[in-house]
C-alpha positions in Angstrom: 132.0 36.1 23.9 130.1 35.7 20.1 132.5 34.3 17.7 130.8 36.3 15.1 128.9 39.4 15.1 127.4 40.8 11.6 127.0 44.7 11.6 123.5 44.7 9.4 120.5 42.2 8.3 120.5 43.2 5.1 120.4 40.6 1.7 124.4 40.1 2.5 124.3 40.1 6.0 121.6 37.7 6.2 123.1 35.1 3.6 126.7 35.8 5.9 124.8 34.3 8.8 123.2 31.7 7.3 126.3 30.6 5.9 128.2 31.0 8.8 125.5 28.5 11.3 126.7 26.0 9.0 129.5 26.2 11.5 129.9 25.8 15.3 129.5 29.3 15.8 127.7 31.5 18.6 126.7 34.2 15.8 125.1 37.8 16.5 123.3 40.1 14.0 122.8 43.5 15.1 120.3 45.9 13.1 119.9 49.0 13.9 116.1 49.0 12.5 113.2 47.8 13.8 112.8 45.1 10.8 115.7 43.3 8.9 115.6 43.9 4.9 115.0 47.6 5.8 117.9 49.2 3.3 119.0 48.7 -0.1 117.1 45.3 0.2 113.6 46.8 0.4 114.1 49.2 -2.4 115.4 47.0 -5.2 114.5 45.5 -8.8 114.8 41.8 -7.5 116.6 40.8 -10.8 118.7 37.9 -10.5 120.9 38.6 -13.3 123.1 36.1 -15.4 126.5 37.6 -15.2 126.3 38.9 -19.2 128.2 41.8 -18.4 130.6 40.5 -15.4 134.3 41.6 -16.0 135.9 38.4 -14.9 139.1 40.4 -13.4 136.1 42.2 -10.8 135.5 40.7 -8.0 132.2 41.9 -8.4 132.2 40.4 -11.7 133.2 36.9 -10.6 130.7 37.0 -7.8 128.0 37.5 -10.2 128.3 34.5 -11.8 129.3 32.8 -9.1 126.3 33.8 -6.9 124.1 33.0 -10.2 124.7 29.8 -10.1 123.8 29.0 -6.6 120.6 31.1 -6.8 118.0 28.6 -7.3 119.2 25.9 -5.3 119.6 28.2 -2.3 115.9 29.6 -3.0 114.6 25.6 -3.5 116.4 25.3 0.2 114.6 28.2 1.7 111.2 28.0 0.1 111.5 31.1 -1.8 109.5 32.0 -5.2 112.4 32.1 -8.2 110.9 32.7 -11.7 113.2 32.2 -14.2 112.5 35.4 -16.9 114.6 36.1 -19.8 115.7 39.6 -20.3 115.5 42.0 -23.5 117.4 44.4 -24.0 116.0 46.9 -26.3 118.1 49.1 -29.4 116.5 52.0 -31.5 119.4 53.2 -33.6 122.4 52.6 -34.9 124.7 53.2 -32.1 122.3 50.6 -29.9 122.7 48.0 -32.6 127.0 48.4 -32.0 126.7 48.6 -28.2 124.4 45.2 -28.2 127.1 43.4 -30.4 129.3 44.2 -27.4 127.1 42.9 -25.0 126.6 40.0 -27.3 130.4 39.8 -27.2 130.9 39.7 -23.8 128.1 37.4 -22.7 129.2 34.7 -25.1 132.9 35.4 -23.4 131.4 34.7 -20.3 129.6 31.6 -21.3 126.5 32.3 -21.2 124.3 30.6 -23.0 121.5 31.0 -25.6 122.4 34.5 -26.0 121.5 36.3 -29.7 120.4 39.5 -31.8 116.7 39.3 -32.7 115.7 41.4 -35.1 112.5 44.1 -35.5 110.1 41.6 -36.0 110.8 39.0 -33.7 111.3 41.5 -31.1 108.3 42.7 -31.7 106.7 39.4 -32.1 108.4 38.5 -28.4 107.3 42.2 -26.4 104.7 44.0 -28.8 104.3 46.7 -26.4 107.7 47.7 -27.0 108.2 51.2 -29.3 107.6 50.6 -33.3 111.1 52.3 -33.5 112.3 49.2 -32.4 115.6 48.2 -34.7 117.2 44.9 -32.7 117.3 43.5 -29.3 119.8 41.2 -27.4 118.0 38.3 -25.6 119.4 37.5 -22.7 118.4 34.1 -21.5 119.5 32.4 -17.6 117.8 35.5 -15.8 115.3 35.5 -12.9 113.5 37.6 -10.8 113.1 37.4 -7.1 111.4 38.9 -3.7 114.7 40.5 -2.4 113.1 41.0 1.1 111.1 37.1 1.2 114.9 35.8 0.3 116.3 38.0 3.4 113.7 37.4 5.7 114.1 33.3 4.5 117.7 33.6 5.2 117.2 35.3 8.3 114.8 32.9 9.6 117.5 29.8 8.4 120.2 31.1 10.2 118.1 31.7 13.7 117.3 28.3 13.0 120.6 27.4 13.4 121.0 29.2 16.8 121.8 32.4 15.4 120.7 35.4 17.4 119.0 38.5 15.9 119.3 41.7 18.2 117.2 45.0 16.5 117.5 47.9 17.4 120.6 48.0 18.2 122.9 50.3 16.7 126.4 50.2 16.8 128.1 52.8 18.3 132.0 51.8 18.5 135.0 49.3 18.0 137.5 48.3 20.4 140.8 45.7 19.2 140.4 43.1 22.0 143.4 40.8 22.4 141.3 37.7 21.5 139.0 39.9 19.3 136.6 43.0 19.0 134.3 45.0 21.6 131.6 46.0 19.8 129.9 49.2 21.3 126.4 49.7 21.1 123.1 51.8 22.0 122.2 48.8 24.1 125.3 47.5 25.6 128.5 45.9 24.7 129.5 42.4 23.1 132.6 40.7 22.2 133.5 38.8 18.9 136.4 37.1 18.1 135.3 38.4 14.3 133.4 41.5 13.2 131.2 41.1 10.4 130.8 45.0 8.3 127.7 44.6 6.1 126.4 47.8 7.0 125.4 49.0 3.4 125.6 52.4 2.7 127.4 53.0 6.6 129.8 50.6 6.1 132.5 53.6 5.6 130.9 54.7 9.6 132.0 51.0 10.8 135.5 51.8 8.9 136.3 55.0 10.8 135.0 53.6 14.1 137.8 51.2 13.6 140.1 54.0 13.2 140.6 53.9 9.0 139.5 56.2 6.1 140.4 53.7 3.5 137.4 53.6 1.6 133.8 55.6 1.7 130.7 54.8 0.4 129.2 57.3 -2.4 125.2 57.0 -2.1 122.8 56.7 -4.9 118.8 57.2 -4.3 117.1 54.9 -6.6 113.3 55.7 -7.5 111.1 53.5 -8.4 106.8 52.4 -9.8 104.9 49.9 -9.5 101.8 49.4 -11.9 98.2 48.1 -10.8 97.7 44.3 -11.4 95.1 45.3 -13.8 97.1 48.2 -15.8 96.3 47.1 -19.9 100.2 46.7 -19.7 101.7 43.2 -19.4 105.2 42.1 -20.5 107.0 38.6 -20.2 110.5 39.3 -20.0 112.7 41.8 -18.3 113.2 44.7 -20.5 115.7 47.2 -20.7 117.3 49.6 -22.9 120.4 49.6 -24.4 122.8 52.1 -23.0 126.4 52.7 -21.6 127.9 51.2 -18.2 127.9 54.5 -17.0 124.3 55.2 -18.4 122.7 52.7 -16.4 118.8 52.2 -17.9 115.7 52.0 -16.4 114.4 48.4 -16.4 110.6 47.4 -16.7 110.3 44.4 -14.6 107.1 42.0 -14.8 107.1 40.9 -10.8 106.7 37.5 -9.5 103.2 38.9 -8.6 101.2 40.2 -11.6 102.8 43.9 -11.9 104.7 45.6 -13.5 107.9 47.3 -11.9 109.6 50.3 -13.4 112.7 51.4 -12.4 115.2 52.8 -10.9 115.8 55.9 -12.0 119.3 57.1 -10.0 120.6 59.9 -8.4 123.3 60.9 -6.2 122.7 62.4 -2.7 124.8 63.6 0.0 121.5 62.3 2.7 121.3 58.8 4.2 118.7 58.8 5.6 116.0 60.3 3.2 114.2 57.5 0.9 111.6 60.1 -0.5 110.4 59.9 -3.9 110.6 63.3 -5.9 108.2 64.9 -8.8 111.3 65.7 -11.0 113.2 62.0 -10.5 109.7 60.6 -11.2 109.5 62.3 -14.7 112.7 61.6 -15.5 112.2 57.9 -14.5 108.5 57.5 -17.2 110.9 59.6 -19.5 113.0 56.9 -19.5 110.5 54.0 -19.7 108.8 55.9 -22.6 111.7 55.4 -24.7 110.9 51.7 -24.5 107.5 52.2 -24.8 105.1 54.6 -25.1 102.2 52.6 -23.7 103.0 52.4 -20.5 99.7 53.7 -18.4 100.9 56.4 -15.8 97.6 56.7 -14.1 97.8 52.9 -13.0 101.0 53.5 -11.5 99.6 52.1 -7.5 103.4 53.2 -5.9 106.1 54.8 -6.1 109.0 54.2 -3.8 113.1 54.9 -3.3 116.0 53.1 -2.1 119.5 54.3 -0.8 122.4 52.2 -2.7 125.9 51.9 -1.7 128.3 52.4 -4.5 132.6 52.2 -2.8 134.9 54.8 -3.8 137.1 51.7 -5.1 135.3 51.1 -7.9 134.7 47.5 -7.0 132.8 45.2 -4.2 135.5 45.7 -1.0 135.4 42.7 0.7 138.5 41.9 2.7 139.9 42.4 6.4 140.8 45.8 7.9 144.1 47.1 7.6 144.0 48.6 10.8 141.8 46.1 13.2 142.2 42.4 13.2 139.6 40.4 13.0 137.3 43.1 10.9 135.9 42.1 7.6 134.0 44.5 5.2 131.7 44.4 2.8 131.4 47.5 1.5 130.1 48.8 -1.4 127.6 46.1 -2.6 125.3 47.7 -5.2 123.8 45.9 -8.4 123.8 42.9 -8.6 124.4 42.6 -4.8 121.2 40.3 -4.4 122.7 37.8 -6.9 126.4 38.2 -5.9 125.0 37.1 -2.1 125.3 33.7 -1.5 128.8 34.2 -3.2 129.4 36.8 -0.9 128.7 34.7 2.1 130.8 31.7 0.8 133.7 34.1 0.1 133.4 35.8 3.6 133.3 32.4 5.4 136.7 31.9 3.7 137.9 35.1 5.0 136.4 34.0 9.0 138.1 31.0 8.4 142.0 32.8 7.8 141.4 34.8 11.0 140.6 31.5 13.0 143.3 30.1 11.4 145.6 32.7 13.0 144.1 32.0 16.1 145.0 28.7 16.6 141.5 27.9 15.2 139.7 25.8 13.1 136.0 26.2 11.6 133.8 23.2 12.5 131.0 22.2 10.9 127.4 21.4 12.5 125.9 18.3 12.2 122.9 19.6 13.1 122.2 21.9 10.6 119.3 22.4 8.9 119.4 23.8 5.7 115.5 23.9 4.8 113.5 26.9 5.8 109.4 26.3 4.8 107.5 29.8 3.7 104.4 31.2 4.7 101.5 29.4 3.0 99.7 31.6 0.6 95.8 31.0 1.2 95.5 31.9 -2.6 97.6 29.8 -3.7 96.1 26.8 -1.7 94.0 25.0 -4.7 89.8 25.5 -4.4 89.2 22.1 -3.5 91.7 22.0 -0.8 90.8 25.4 1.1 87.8 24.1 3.1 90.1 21.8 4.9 92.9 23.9 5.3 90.9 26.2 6.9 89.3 23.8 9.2 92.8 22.9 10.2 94.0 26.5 10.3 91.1 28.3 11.4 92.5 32.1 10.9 92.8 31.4 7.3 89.4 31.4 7.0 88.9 35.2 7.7 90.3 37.6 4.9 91.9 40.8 6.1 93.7 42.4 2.9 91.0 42.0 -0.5 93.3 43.7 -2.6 95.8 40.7 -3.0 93.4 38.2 -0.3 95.8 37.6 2.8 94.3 36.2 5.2 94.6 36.8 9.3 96.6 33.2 9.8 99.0 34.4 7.5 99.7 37.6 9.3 99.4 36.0 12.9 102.4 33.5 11.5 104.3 36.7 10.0 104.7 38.0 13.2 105.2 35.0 15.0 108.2 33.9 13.2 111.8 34.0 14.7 112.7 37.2 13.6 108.8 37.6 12.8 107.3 41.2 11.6 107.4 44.3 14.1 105.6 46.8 12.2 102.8 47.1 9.6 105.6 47.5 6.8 107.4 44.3 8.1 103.9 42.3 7.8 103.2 44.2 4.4 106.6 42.7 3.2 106.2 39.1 4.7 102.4 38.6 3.5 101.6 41.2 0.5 99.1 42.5 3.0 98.5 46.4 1.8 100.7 45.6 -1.3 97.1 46.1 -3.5 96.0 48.7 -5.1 94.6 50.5 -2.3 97.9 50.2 -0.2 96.5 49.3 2.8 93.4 51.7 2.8 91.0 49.1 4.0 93.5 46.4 5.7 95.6 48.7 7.3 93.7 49.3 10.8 93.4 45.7 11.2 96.9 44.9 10.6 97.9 47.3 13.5 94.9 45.7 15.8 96.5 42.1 15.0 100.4 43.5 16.0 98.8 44.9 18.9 97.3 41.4 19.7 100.4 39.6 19.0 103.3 41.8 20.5 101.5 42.8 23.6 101.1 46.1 22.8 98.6 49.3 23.1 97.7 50.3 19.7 99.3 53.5 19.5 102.4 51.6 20.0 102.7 49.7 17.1 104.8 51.1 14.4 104.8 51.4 10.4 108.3 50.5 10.6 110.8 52.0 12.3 110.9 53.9 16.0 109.1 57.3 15.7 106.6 55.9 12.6 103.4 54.8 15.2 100.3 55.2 13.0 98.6 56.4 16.3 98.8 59.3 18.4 96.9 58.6 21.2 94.0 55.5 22.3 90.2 56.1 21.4 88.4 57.6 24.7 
């Protein structure tokens, strides 16, 4: 028997188990994907927000600025790229100048600070690509901005670390009360957990009604989003948005940790869970959006476009408690922005919960002496000084032979993508580990080589490997 099994490897499931091997725990993580990070967390803004809008008597609202402050520490731990960015928030008439004295208002109230109005100029001064209709701005200070997928896979890989165990493709089918627990039911078998971990984004209202309860569902959003070329004459410094209601959520324009420019997301609600495709009309509506912040923004550089499925809970609010109807059943349901900076809060908070349910066992959680809480990234050959890449190749031969030009990845990194515990199982999963196909072509010229190298590496015939999940090979039949 597991004492814990997590339903999903997503940004919250991920942080749940590495918070939980702090403990003596046997821990499972069942995905029902091919690669972990393949939901909400692949398909997100990677802001790390400050909390100026949390409502304080939210739970989500609490978590954010809970979560905020753990952020860097936790991405020091794991070896993951934070860049602290300050965000604008742009108003053009007089109604935005009202709504950012709110914001203003409520930032303060939730001690953040550094926060002000700038005026025109200094706006201006700060973003001159922004419109010339420009009247004030709030500057927002205590932001960041983050790979949400390097900080799942880094989680991912801490927790295995720490003797979790990571089973993919394996979808779960069915609950079962135990008297010491949970049966969990899936395509692959059957395990047992004293605790059930729901973090199955937007299917956490599935898990719910396997258990035998309607008490929540899930509502889902597509987000849509683009991604400028490197070299787009379009460059901005902080995280720009404009001012608009709660319940007008705006489009963001988001300088990435890597040299682009992100735009998005531009939201709409769908009754399909499974369809992440982008549409013509969303798209317009998403540059009509960014256009109202400014007009300069070079749609023929835009290099991809992609969507995302989010999970917003008919309570109105994260869910995050036990199940009414089955003991030892925890959700987390409902985690939409700012789920990415809510999670190590999340995790914290959820350990709490794990540790009432022991406590009604008889049970107490123990912590592990022998955990480790340092996790050490993939080395970027490009960002390996000049005058130290001769030897690091001569130490690490398969750095020394380039395989994506675009954004120069090299084959040692991909070899060590798919190596790692859990390690990259498809060209996507190496694309998100490495950057590899991430360039402006996206993946035209490293793309057949990445498939040869997961061939090599997973033992498998070529027209076996996948783009991401089962049913995507690349290949429909060997060469004669």
């Amino acid at each position: 028997m597991y004492d814990i099994v997590i339903i999903g490897a997503g940004i919250v499931g991920t942080a749940v188990a590495r918070e939980l091997s702090k403990y003596k725990l046997r821990i499972a993580v069942l995905e029902k994907n091919n690669e972990i990070a393949c939901g909400a967390t692949k398909a997100n803004s990677g802001i790390v927000y400050n909390g100026h809008t949390a409502r304080p008597d939210k739970l989500k609202g609490r978590l954010t600025l809970q979560g905020r402050q753990m952020f860097e520490d936790l991405c020091r731990e794991l070896d993951v790229a934070f860049k602290p960015v300050d965000m604008l928030i742009a108003g053009f008439d007089e109604e935005d100048d009202a709504a950012i004295e709110e914001l203003r208002k409520r930032a303060v109230s939730n001690g953040i600070s550094g926060v002000r109005i700038l005026g025109r100029e200094e706006a201006l001064l700060r973003e001159p690509s922004l419109n010339e209709g420009l009247r004030s701005a709030l500057l927002n200070p205590g932001c960041g901005i983050v790979d949400p997928w390097e900080l799942c896979f880094a989680l991912a890989e801490n927790a295995a670390a720490n003797g979790a165990e990571f089973k993919l493709n394996t979808e779960v089918t069915g609950l079962a009360p135990l008297p010491d627990g949970i049966a969990v039911e899936t395509a692959a078998g059957s395990l047992q957990a004293k605790a059930v971990i729901n973090c199955a984004g937007i299917n956490t209202d599935v898990i719910n009604r396997m258990a035998g309860s309607e008490s929540f569902s899930i509502l889902p959003k597509r987000g849509q989003y683009a991604v400028l070329d490197r070299s787009a004459k379009f460059q901005i410094s902080h995280i720009v948005a404009h001012c608009k209601s709660e319940k007008e959520k705006s489009v963001f324009l988001i300088p990435t940790l890597h040299g682009n420019v992100m735009i998005g997301p531009s939201m709409e609600p769908t009754e399909d869970r499974t369809s992440k495709k982008t549409t013509a009309g969303q798209m317009e509506k998403l540059m009509k959006s960014a256009h109202k912040i400014s007009r300069r923004i070079p749609e023929r550089q835009v290099i991809r476009s992609f969507a995302g499925l989010k999970a917003k809970c008919s309570a109105g609010d994260f869910l995050i408690r036990e199940s009414e109807v089955m003991n030892g059943l925890i959700h987390a349901a409902g985690i939409n922005n700012p789920g990415l900076t809510c999670s190590p809060a999340i995790a914290v908070h959820i350990a709490g919960l794990v540790a009432s349910i022991y406590g009604r066992m008889g049970l107490t959680l123990e912590r592990s002496p022998a955990f480790v809480p340092h996790r050490r990234g993939i080395v970027s050959f490009k960002s390996i000084p000049y005058g130290e890449r001769n030897q690091w190749v001569q130490q690490h031969p398969g750095y020394g032979r380039i395989v994506c030009r675009c954004e120069q990845v090299t084959e040692g990194e991909i070899r060590e993508s798919i190596g790692r515990m859990p390690g990259a199982r498809s060209v996507n999963g190496v694309k998100l580990r490495t950057r590899a196909g991430m360039g402006r072509c996206q993946g035209g010229f490293c793309g057949p080589k990445v498939v040869s190298l997961l061939s090599e590496e997973l033992d498998r015939r070529m027209e076996q490997v996948l783009y991401e999940n089962n049913g995507s090979a690349l290949l429909s039949d060997s060469m004669p």
